[in-house]
MIGU-605879 format. One record per residue: residue in one letter; x, y, z of N, C-alpha, C in turn; residue number from 1. Coordinates in pm, whole numbers, plus 50000, padded with zeros to 5 digits. Last residue first. Example, Ala and Ser with C-alpha at 12.3 -4.5 7.8 and 13.67 -1.06 7.14 Angstrom:
2
+--------+-------+-------+-------+-------+-------+-------+-------+-------+-------+-----+
! residu !  n_px !  n_py !  n_pz ! ca_px ! ca_py ! ca_pz !  c_px !  c_py !  c_pz ! num !
+--------+-------+-------+-------+-------+-------+-------+-------+-------+-------+-----+
!      s ! 51285 ! 49775 ! 50708 ! 51367 ! 49894 ! 50714 ! 51290 ! 50003 ! 50787 !   2 !
!      a ! 51319 ! 49431 ! 50780 ! 51230 ! 49550 ! 50780 ! 51320 ! 49670 ! 50780 !   1 !
+--------+-------+-------+-------+-------+-------+-------+-------+-------+-------+-----+
// end
This chain:
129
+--------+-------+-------+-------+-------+-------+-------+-------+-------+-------+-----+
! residu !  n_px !  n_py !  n_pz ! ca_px ! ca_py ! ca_pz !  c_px !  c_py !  c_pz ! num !
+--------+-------+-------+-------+-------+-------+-------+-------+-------+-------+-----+
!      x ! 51146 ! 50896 ! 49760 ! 51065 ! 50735 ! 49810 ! 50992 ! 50645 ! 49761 ! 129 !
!      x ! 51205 ! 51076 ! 49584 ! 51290 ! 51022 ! 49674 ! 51261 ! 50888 ! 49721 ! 128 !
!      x ! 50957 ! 51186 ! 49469 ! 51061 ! 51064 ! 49430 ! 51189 ! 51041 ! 49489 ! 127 !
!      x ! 50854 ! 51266 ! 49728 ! 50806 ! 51158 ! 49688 ! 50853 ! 51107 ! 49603 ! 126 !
!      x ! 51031 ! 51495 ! 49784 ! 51038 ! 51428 ! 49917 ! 50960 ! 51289 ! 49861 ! 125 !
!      x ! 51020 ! 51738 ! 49640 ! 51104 ! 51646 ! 49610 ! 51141 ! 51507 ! 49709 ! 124 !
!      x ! 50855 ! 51962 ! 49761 ! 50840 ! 51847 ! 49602 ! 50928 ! 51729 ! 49591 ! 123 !
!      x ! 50961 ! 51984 ! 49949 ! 50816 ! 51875 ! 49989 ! 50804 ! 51837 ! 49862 ! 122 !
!      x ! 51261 ! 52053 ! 50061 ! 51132 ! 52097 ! 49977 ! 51062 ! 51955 ! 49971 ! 121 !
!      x ! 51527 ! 52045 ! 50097 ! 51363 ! 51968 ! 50254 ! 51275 ! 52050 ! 50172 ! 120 !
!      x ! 51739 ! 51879 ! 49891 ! 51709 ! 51991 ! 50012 ! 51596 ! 51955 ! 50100 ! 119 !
!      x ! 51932 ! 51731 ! 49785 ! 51810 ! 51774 ! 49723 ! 51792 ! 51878 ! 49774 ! 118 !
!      x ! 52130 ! 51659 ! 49957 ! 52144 ! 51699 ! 49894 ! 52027 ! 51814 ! 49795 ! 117 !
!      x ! 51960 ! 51563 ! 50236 ! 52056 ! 51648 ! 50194 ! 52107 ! 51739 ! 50070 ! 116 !
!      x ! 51757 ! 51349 ! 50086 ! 51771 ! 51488 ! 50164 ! 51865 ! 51570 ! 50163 ! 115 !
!      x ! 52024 ! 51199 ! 50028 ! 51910 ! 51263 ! 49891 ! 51850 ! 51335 ! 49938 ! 114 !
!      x ! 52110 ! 51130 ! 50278 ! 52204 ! 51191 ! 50158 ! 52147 ! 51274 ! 50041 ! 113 !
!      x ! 51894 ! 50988 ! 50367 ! 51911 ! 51121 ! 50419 ! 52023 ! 51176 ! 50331 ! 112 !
!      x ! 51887 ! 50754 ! 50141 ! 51761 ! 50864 ! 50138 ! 51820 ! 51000 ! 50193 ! 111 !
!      x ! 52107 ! 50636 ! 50234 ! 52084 ! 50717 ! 50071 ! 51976 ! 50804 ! 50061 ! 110 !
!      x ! 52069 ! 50547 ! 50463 ! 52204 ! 50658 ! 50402 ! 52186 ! 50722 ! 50303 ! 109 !
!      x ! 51832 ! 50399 ! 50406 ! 51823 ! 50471 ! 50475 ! 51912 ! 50566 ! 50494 ! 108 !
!      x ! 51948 ! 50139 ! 50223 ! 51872 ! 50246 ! 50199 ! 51810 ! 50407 ! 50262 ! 107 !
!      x ! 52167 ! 49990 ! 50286 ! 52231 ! 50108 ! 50175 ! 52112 ! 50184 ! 50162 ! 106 !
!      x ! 52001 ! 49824 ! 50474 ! 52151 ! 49884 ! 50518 ! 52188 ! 50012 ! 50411 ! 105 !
!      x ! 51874 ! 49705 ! 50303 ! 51802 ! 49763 ! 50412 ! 51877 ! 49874 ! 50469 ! 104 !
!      x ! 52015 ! 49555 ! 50102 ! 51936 ! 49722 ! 50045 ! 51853 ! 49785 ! 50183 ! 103 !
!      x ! 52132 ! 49393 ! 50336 ! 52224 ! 49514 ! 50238 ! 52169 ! 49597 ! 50184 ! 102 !
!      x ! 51905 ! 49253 ! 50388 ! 51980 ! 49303 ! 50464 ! 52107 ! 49401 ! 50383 ! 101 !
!      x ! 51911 ! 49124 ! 50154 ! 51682 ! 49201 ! 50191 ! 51804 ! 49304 ! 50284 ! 100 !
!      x ! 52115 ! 48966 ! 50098 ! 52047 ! 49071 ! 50003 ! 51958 ! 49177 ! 50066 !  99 !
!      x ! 52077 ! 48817 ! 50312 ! 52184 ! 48901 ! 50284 ! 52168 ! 49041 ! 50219 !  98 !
!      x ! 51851 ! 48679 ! 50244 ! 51850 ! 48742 ! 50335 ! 51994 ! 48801 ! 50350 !  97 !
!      x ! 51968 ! 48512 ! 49979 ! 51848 ! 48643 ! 49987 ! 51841 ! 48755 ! 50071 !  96 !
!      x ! 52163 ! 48352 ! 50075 ! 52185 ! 48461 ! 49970 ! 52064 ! 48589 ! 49982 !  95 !
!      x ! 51998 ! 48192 ! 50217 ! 52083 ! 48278 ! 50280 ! 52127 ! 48407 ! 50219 !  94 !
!      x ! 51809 ! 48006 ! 50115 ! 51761 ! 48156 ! 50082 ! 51845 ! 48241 ! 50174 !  93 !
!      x ! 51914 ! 47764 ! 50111 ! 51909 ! 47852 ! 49980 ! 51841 ! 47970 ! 50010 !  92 !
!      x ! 52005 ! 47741 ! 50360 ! 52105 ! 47771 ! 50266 ! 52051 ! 47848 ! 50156 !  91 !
!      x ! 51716 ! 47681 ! 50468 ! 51806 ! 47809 ! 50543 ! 51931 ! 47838 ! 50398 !  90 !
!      x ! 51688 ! 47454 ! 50322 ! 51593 ! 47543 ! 50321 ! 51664 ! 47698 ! 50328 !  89 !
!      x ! 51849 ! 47243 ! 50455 ! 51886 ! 47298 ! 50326 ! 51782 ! 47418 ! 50270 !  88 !
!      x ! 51763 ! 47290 ! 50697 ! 51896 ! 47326 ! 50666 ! 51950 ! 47380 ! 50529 !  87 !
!      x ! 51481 ! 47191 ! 50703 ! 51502 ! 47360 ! 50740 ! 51662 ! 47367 ! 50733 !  86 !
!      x ! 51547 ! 46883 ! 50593 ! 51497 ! 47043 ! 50516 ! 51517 ! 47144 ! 50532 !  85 !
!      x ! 51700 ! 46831 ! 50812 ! 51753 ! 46824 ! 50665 ! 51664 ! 46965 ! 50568 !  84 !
!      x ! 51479 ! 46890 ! 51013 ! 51602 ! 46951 ! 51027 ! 51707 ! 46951 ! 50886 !  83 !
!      x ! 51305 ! 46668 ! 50909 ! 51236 ! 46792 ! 50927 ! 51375 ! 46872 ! 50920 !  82 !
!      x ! 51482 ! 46418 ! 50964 ! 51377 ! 46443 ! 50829 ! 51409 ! 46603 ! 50828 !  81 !
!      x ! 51494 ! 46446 ! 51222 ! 51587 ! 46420 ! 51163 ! 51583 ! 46446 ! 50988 !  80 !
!      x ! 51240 ! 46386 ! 51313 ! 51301 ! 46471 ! 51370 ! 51437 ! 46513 ! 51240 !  79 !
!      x ! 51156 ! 46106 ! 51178 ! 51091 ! 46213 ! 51137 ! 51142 ! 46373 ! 51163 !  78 !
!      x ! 51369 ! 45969 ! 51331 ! 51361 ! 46010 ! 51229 ! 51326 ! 46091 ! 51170 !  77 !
!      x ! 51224 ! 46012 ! 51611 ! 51341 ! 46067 ! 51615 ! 51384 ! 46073 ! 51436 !  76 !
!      x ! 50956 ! 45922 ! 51556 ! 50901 ! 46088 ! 51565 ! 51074 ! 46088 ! 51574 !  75 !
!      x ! 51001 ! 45689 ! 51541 ! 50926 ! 45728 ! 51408 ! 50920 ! 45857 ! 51429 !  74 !
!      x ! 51043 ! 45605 ! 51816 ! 51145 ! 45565 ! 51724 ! 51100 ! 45621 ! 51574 !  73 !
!      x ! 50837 ! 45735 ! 51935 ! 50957 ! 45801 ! 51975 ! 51037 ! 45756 ! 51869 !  72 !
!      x ! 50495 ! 45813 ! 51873 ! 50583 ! 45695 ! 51884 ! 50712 ! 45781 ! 51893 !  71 !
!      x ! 50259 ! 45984 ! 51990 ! 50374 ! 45985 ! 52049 ! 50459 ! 45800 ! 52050 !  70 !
!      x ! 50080 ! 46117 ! 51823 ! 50093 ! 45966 ! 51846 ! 50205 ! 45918 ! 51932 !  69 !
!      x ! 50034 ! 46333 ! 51867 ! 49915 ! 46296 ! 51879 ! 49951 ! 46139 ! 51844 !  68 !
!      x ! 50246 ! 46495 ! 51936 ! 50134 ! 46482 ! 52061 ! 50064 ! 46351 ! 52019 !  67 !
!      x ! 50364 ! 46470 ! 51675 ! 50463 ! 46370 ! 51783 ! 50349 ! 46370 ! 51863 !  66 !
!      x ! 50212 ! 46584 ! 51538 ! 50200 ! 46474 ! 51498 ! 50282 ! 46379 ! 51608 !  65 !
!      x ! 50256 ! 46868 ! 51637 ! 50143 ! 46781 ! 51658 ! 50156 ! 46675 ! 51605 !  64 !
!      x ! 50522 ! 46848 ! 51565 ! 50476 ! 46911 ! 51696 ! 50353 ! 46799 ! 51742 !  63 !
!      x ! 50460 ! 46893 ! 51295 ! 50570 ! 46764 ! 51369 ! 50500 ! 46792 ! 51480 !  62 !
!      x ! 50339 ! 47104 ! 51231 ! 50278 ! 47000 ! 51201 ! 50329 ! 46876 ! 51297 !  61 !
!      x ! 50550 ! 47290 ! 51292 ! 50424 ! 47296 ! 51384 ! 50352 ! 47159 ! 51363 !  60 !
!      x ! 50739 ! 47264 ! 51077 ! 50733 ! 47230 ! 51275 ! 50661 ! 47204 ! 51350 !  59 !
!      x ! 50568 ! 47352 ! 50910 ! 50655 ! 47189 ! 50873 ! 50631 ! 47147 ! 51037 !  58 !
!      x ! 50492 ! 47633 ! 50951 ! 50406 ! 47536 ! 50927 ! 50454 ! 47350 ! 50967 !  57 !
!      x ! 50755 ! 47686 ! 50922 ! 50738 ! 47671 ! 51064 ! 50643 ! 47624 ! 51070 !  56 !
!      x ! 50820 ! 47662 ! 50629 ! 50919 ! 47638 ! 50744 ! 50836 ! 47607 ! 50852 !  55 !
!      x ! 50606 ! 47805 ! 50560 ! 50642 ! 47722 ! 50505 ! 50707 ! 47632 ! 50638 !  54 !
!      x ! 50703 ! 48057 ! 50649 ! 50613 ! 48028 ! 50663 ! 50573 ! 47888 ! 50659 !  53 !
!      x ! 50958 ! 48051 ! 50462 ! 50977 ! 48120 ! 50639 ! 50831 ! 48060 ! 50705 !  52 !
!      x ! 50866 ! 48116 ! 50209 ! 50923 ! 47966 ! 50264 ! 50925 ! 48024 ! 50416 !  51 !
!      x ! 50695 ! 48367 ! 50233 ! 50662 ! 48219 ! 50226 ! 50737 ! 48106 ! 50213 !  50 !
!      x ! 50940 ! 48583 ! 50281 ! 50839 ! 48478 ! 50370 ! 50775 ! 48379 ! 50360 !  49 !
!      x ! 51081 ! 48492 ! 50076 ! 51136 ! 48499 ! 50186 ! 51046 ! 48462 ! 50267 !  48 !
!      x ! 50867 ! 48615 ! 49861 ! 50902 ! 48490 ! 49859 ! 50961 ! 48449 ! 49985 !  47 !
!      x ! 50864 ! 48876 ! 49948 ! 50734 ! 48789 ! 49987 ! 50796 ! 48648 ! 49968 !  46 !
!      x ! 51102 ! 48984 ! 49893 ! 51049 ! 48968 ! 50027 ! 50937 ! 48899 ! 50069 !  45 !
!      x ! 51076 ! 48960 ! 49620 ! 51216 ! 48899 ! 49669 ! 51160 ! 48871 ! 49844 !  44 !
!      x ! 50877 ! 49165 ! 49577 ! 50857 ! 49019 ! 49556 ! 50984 ! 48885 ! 49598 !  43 !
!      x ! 50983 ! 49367 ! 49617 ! 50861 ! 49352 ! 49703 ! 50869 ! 49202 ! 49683 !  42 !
!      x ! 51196 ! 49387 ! 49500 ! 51255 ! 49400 ! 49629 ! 51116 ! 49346 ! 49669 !  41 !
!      x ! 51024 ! 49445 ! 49234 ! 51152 ! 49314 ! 49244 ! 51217 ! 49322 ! 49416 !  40 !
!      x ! 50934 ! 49690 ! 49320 ! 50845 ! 49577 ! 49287 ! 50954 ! 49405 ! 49312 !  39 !
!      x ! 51147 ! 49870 ! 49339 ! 51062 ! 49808 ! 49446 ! 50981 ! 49707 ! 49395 !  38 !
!      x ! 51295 ! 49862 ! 49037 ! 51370 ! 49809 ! 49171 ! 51227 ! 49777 ! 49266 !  37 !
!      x ! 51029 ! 49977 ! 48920 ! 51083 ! 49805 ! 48863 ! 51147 ! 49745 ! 49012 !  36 !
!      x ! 51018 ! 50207 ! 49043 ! 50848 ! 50092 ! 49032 ! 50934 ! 49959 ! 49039 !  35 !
!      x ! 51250 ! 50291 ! 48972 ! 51217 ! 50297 ! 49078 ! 51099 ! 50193 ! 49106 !  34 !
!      x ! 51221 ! 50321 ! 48729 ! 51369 ! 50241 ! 48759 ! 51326 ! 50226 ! 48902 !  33 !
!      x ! 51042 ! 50486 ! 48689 ! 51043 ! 50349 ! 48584 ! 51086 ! 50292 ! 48682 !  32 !
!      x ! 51122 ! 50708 ! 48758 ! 51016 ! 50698 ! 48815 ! 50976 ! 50532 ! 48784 !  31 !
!      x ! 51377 ! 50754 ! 48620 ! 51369 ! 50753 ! 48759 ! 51245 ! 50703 ! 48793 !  30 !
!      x ! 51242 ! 50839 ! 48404 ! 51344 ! 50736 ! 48408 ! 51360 ! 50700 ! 48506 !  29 !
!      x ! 51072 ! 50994 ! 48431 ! 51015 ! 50918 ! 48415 ! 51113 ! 50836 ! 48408 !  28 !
!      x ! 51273 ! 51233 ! 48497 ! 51169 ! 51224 ! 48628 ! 51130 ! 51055 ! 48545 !  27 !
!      x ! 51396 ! 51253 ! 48246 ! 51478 ! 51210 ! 48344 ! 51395 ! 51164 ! 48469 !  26 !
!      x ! 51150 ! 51378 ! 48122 ! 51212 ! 51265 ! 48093 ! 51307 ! 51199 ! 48176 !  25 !
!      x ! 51179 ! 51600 ! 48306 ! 51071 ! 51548 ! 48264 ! 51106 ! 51395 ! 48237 !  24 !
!      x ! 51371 ! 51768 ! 48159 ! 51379 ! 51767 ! 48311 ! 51262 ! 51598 ! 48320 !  23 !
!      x ! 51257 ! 51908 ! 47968 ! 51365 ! 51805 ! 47923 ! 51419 ! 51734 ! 48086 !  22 !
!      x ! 51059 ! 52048 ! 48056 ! 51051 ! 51893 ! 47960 ! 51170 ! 51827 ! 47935 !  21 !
!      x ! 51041 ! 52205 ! 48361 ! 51067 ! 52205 ! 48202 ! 51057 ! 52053 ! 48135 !  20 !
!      x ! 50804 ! 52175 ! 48635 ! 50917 ! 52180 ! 48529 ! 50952 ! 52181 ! 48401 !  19 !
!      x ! 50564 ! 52151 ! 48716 ! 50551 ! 52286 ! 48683 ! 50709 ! 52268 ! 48637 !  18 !
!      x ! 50350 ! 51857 ! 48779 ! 50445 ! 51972 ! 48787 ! 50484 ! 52054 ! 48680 !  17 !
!      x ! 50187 ! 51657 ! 48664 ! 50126 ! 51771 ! 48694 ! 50237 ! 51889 ! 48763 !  16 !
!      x ! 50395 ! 51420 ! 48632 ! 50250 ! 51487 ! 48535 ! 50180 ! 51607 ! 48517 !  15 !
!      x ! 50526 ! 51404 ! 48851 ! 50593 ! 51405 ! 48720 ! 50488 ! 51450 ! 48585 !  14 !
!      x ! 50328 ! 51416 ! 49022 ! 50444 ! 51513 ! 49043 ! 50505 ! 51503 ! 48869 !  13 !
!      x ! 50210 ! 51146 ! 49021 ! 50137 ! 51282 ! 49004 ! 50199 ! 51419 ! 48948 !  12 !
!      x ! 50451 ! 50992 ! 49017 ! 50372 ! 50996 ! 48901 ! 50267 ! 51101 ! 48865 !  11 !
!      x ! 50443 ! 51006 ! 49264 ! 50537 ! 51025 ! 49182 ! 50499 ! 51046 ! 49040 !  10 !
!      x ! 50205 ! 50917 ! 49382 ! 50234 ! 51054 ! 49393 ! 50337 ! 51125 ! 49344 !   9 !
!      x ! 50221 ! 50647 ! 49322 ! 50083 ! 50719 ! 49262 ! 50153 ! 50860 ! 49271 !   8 !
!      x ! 50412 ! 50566 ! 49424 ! 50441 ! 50565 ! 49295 ! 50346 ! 50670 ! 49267 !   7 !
!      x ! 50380 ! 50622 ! 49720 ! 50408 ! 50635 ! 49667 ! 50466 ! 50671 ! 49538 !   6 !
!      x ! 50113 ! 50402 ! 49723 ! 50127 ! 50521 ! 49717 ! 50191 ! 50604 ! 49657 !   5 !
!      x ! 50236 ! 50209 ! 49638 ! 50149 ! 50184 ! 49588 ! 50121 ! 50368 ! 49588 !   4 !
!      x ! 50389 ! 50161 ! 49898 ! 50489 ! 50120 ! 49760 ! 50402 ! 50226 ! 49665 !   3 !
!      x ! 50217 ! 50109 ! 50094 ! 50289 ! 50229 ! 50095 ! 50363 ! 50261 ! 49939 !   2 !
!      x ! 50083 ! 49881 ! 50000 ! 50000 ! 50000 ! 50000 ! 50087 ! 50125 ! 50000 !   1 !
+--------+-------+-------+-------+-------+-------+-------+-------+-------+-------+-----+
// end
């Protein structure tokens, strides 16, 4: 919804402002490059969660399947099962969560830098974001 915003008001700004045209084109390059990067960051993060989800669904199921029959020699395999997955599970999306954690890390420097630089005018405060 915030993403969603956002764009909407970038897109307002780039339509209904009061700059020159050759200015213009650079706003819609930016305004492109920006939709594409968050959309691909939005969907990098949903996937993350649904295995994460995924994941603890698996546990929860074990959980109850050890209450509800409590054999020990079929629930220490099954134990053993479950942990292969959430291992090899954890590996492949380590790369990701590195990733979600580095544009988390390079994004909040860059914004107050783009404050900075830009200035604290209110036009320029929604393609920033």
């Amino acid at each position: 919804l915030i993403l969603a915003c956002a764009l909407a008001v970038s897109a307002y700004q780039i339509l209904f402002g009061a700059d020159a045209e050759p200015t213009r084109a650079a706003e819609w390059v930016h305004f492109g490059l920006f939709s594409v990067v968050s959309v691909m960051l939005l969907s990098l993060t949903l996937c993350v969660l649904y295995v994460c989800r995924v994941l603890s669904i698996m546990v929860d199921l074990y959980c109850c399947e050890l209450l509800e029959h409590m054999d020990t020699s079929e629930a220490a395999q099954d134990w053993n099962v479950l942990q292969a997955v959430l291992r090899k599970a954890s590996a492949a999306i380590e790369l990701t969560f590195l990733t979600l954690l580095c544009v988390g890390a390079f994004a909040v420097p860059t914004v107050v830098l783009d404050l900075v630089v830009i200035g604290r005018s209110l036009e320029s405060v929604p393609l920033v974001l």
